[in-house]
N, C-alpha and C positions, 0 to 999 in steps of 0.2 A: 139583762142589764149590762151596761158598758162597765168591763174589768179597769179598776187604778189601782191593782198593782197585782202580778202573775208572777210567783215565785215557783222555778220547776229545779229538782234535781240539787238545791243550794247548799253549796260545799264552802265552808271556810276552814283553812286547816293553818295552825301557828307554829312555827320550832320553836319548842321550850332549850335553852341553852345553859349550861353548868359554867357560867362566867364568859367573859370577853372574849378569851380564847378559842374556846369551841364554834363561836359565831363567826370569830374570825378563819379559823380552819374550813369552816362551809364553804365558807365565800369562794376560798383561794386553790382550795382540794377536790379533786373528782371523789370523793371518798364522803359519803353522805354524816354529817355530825349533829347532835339532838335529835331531841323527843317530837314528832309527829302530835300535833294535843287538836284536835278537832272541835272547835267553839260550836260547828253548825256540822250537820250530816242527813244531808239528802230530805232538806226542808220544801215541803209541798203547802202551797196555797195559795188562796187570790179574794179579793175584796173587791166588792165592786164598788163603785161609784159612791158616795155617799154612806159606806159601810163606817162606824164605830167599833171599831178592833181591840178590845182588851189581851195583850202579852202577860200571860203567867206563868210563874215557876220558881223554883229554890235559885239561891244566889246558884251561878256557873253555868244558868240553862242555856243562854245564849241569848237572854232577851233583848239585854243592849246593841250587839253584836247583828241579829236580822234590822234592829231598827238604824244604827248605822249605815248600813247595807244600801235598805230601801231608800236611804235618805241620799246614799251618793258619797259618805264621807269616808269610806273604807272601800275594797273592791273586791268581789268573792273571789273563790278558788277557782273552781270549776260549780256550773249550775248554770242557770240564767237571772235576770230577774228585770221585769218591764215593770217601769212606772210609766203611769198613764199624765202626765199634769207636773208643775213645781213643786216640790216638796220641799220641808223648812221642816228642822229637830231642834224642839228645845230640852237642853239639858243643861245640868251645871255648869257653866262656861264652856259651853259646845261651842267651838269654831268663835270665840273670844279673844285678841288679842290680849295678854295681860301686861304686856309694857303700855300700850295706849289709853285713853282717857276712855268712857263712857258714849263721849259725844263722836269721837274717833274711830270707834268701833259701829257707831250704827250707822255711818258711811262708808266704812269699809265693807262689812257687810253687804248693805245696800247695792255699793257699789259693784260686788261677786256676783250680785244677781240681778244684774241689768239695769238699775236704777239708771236715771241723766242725776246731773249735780242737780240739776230745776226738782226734777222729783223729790229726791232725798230732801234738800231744802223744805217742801212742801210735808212729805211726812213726819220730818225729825220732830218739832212741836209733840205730836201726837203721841209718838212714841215716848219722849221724857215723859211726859202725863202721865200715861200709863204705867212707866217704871216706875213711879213715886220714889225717885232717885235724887233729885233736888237738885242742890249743888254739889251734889257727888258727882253730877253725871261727869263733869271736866277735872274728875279726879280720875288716876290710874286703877287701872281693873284688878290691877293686882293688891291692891288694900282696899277692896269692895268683899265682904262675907260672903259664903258663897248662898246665900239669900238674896245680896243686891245682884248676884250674878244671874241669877235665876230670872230673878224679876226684868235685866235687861235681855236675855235672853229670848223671854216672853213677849216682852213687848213691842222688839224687832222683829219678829216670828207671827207674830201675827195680824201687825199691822202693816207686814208686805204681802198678808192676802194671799195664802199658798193655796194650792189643788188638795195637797195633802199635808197636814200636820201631824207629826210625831212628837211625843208629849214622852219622855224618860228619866222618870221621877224628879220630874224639875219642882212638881206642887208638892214635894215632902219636904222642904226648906223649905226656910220665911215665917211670916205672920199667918193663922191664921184668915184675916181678913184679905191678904191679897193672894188666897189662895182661893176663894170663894169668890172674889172679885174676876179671876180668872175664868175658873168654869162659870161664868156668868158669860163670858167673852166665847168659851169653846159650846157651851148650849146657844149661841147664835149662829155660829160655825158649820152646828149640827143642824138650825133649822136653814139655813143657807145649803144642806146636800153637800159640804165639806168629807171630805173622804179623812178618817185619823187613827191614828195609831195611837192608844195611850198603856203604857209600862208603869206600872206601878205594884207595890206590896200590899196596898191597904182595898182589902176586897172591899168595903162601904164605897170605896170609890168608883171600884171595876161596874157592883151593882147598879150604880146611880147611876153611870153616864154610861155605861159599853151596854152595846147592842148584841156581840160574838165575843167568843173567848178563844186566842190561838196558846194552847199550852207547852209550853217546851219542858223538855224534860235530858239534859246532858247534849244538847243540840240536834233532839228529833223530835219530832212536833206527836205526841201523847196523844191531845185530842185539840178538835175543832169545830165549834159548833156556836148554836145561840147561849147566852149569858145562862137562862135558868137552866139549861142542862147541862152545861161545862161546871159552871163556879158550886154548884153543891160537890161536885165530885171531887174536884183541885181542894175543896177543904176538908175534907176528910181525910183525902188524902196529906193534906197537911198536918190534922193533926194527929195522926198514927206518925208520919216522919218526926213529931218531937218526941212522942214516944221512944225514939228505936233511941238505943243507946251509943255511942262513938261506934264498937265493933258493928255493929247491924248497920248505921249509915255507911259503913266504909262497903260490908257486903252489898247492899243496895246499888252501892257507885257502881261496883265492880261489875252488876250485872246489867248494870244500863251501859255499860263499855263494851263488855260481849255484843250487847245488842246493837248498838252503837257501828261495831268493827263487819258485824253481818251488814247493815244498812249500805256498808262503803267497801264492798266487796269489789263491784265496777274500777270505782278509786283506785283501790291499793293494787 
């Protein structure tokens, strides 16, 4: 089947820095200052065409951070990473102006991705609809909840009709009902062969719509596989990690770091 999206060898590495100083010392000094913290380490995978992709893992695995990535709004370290098609991420005010209006933002938007004024003009209609935003929409972004933001998020996202959608935890704010109204919108998507990434905590959700499960775990990918053999295992193993006490999750980190440090041996 034809690949939409080939992740080889994916490195993201961040300085952690002890105030202004030190970041400023980096800049200006051959003399190397902060902490090396690695979000992704030597991330392997690829989705073909029409694949439904579930991201799972404890807060810090990295799962925002690949779907960033994929999406084009961050740029790895060292790695590769092909996307096959357009890609569009919604998340809580991802790539949201917040001084601009509602209506100002789905053309500027628009406008980052090739839109004519005639187009946009033709979609925007649609889009308000869909955000059930009202007479917010000509209000500023930045005294919209971050539920109305969600919802425009959404509603720009995918009624500019992407190859690939990335869904990071935008449907755990809002209403109920326009979160069901939504995957009503991404089970269309899916029978349209839409290729998507969806990030979320709530397994009822991973089980209903994801097809695979890419698990991270400290930024290296655990396991990979279809939904009913990934997701029983991701929750056992979840719930032995509430079990473990403050000392045991600190040991656990520690030894996903070790392994972690072996994985980026090339790297360093």
């Amino acid at each position: 089947m034809e690949k939409a999206i080939i992740t080889k060898n994916l490195i993201k590495k961040y300085k952690l820095y002890n105030g202004t100083k030190e970041r400023l010392l980096d800049l200006v000094t051959p003399k190397s200052y902060g902490e090396d913290f690695y979000a992704l380490a030597d991330v392997n995978f690829e989705a073909e065409k029409g694949d439904v992709i579930g991201f799972v893992g404890i807060n810090g695995s990295g799962k925002s951070t690949l779907s960033n990535i994929i999406a084009g709004i961050v740029p790895e370290t060292s790695g590769s990473v092909q996307v096959n098609g357009e890609s569009a991420i919604i998340a809580v005010s991802s790539g949201l102006k917040e001084s601009l209006s509602g209506r100002d933002n789905i053309e500027l938007k628009c406008l980052m991705l090739g839109f004519s004024k005639k187009e946009i003009k033709a979609l925007e209609p649609e889009i308000i609809e869909f955000s059930e935003l009202g007479k917010f929409i000509d209000q500023p972004v930045k005294s919209y909840s971050s539920g109305m933001k969600s919802r425009l998020g959404f509603a720009i996202s995918v009624n500019v009709d992407p190859d690939i959608l990335i869904i990071d935890e935008a449907l755990s704010v809002g209403d109920n009902a326009f979160a069901e109204k939504s995957f009503e919108k991404m089970k269309e998507f899916k029978e349209r062969g839409k290729t998507m990434i969806f990030v979320s905590h709530s397994a009822r959700q991973m089980k209903k719509f994801c097809e695979k499960i890419l698990w991270l775990e400290y930024g290296m990918v655990r396991d990979f596989g279809p939904v009913e053999d990934v997701m029983p295992k991701y929750q056992n193993f979840l719930k032995e990690y509430k079990k473990m006490s403050k000392y045991e999750k600190e040991l656990f980190k520690n030894d996903a770091m070790q392994r972690q440090q072996k994985a980026l041996v090339p790297e360093i």
